[in-house]
Biotite code that builds the C-alpha atoms (Angstrom):
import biotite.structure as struc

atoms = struc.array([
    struc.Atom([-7.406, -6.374, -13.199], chain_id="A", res_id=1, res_name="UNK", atom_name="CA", element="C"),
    struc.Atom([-6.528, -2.881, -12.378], chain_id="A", res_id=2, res_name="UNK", atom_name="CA", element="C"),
    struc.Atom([-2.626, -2.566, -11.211], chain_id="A", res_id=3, res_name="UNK", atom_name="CA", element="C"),
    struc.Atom([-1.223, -0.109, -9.316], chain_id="A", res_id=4, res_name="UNK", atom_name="CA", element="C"),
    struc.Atom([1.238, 2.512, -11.308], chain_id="A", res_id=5, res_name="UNK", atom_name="CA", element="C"),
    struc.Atom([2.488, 4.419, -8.387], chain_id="A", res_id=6, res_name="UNK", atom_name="CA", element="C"),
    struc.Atom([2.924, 4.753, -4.845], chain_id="A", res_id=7, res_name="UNK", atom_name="CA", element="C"),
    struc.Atom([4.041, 7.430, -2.696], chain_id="A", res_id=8, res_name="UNK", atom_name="CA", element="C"),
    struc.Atom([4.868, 7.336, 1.624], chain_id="A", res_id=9, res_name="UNK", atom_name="CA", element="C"),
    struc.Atom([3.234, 9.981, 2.913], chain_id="A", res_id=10, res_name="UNK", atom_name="CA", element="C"),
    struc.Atom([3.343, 10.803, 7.043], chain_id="A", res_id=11, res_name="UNK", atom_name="CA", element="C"),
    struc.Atom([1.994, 9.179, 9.854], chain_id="A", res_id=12, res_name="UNK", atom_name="CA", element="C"),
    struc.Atom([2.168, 5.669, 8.076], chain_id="A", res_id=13, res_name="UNK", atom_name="CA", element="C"),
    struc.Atom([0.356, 6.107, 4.837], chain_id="A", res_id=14, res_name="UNK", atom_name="CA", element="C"),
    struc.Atom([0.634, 5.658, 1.467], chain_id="A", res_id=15, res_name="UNK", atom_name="CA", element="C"),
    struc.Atom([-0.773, 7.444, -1.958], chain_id="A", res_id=16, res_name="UNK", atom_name="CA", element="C"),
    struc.Atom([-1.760, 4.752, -4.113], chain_id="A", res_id=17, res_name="UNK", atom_name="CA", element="C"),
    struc.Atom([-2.331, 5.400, -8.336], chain_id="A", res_id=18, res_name="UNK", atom_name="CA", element="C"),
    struc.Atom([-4.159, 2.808, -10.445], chain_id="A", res_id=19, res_name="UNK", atom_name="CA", element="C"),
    struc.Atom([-3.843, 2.132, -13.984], chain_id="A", res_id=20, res_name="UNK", atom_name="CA", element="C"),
    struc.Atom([-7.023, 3.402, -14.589], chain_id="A", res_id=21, res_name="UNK", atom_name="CA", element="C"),
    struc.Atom([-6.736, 6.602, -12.884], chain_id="A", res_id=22, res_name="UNK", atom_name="CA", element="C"),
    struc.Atom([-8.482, 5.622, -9.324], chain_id="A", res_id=23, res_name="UNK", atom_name="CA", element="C"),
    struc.Atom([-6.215, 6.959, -6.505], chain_id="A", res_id=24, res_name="UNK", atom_name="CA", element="C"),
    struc.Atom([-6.516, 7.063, -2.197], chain_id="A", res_id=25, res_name="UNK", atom_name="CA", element="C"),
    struc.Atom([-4.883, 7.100, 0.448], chain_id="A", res_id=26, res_name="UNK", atom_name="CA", element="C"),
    struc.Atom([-4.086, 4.306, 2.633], chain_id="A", res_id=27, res_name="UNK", atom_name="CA", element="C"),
    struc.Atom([-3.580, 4.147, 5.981], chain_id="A", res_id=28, res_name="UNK", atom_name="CA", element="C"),
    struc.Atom([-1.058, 1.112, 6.606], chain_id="A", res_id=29, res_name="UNK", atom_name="CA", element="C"),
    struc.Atom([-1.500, 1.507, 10.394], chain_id="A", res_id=30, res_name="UNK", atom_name="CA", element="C"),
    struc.Atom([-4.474, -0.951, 10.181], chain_id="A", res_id=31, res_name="UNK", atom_name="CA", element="C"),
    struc.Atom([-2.249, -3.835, 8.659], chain_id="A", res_id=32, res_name="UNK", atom_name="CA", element="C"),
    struc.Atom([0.222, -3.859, 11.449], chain_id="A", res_id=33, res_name="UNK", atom_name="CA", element="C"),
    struc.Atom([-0.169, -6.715, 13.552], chain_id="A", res_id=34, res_name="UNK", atom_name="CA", element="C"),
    struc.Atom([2.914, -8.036, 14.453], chain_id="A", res_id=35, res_name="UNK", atom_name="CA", element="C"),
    struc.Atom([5.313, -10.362, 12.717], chain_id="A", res_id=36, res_name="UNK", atom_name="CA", element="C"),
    struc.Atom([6.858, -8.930, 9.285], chain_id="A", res_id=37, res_name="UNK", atom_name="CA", element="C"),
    struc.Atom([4.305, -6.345, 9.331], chain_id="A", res_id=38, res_name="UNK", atom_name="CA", element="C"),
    struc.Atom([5.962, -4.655, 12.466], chain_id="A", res_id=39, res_name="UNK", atom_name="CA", element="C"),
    struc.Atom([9.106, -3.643, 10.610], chain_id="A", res_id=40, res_name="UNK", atom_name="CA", element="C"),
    struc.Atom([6.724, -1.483, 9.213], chain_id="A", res_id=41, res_name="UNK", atom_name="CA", element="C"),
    struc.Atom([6.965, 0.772, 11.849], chain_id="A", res_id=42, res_name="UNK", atom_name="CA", element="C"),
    struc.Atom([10.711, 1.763, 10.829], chain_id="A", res_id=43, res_name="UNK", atom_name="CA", element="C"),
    struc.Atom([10.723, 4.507, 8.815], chain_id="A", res_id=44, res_name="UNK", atom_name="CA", element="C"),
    struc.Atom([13.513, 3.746, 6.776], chain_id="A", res_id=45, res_name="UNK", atom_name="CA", element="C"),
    struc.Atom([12.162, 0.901, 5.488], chain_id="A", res_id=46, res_name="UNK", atom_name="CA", element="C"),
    struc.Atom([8.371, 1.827, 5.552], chain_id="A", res_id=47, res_name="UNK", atom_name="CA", element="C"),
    struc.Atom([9.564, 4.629, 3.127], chain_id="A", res_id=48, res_name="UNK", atom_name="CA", element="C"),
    struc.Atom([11.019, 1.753, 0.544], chain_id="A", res_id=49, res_name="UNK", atom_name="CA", element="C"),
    struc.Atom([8.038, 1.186, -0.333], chain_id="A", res_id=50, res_name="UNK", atom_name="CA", element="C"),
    struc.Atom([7.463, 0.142, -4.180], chain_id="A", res_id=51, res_name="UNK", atom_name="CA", element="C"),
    struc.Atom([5.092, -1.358, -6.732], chain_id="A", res_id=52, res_name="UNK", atom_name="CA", element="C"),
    struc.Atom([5.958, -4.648, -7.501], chain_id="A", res_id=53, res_name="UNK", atom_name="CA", element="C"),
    struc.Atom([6.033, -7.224, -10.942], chain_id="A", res_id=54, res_name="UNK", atom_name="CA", element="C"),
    struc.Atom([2.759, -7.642, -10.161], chain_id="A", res_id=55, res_name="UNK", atom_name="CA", element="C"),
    struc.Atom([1.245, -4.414, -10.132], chain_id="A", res_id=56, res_name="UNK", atom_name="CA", element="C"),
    struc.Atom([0.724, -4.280, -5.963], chain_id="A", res_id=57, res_name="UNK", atom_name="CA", element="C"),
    struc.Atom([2.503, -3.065, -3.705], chain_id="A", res_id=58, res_name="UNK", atom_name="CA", element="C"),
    struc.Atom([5.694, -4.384, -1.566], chain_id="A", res_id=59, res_name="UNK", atom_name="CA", element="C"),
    struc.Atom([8.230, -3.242, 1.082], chain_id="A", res_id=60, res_name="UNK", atom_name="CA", element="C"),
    struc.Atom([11.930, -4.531, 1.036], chain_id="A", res_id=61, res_name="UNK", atom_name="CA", element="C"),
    struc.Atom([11.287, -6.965, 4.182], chain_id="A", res_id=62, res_name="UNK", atom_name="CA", element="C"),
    struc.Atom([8.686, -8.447, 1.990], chain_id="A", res_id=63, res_name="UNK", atom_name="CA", element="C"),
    struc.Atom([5.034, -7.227, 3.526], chain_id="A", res_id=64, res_name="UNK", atom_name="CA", element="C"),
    struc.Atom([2.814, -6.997, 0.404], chain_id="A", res_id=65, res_name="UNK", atom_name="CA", element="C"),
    struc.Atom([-0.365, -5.988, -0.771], chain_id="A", res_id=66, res_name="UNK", atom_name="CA", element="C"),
    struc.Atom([-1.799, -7.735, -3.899], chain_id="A", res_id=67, res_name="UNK", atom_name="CA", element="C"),
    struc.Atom([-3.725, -4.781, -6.289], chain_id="A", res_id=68, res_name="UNK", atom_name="CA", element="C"),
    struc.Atom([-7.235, -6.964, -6.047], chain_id="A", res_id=69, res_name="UNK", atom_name="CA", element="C"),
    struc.Atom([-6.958, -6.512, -2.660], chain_id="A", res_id=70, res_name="UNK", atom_name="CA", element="C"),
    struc.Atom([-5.832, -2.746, -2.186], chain_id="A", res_id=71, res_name="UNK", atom_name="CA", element="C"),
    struc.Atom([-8.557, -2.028, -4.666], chain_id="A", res_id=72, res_name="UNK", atom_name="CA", element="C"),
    struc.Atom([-11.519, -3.364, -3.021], chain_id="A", res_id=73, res_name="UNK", atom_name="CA", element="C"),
    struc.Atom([-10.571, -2.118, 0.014], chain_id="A", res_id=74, res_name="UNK", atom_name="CA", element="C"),
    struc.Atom([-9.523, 1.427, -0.968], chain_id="A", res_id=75, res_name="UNK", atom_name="CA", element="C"),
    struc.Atom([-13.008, 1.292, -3.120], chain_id="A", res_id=76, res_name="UNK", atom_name="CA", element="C"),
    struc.Atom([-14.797, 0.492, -0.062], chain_id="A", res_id=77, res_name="UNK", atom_name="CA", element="C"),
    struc.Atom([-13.359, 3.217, 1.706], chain_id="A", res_id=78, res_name="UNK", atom_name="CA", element="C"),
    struc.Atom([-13.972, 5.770, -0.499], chain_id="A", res_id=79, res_name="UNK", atom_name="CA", element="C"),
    struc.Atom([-17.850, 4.717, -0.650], chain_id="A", res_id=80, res_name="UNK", atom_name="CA", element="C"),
    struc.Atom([-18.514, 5.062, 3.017], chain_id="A", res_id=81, res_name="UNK", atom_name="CA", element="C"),
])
């Protein structure tokens, strides 16, 4: 399982992602907002406190997560299209 060693907020709601085995893209979180705890999101103080967690994904402090399985196959699908 690949985990992710980094993360970075960049503008307009997206995020630099690093992998431990040197994959990186951008995100763009916008598509994950649908209401709920994702909507905090949309605050940029606490979009911005973004982190990688104990688990090697991702997490904000109001708890919206991304597991790295998940971020992978999705960034790796992006990046193939």
């Amino acid at each position: 399982m690949n985990r992710v060693i980094s993360v970075t907020p960049k503008s307009n709601m997206t995020i630099y992602v690093q992998f431990s085995d040197g994959f990186s893209a951008e995100l763009d979180v916008k598509q994950f907002i649908r209401g709920g705890i994702s909507e905090k999101l949309r605050d940029p103080a606490i979009f911005e406190n973004v982190r990688v967690d104990d688990f090697g994904g991702i997490s904000w402090i109001n708890g919206f997560d991304f597991c790295p399985n998940f971020l992978r196959e999705h960034l790796q699908s992006q990046a193939s299209t």
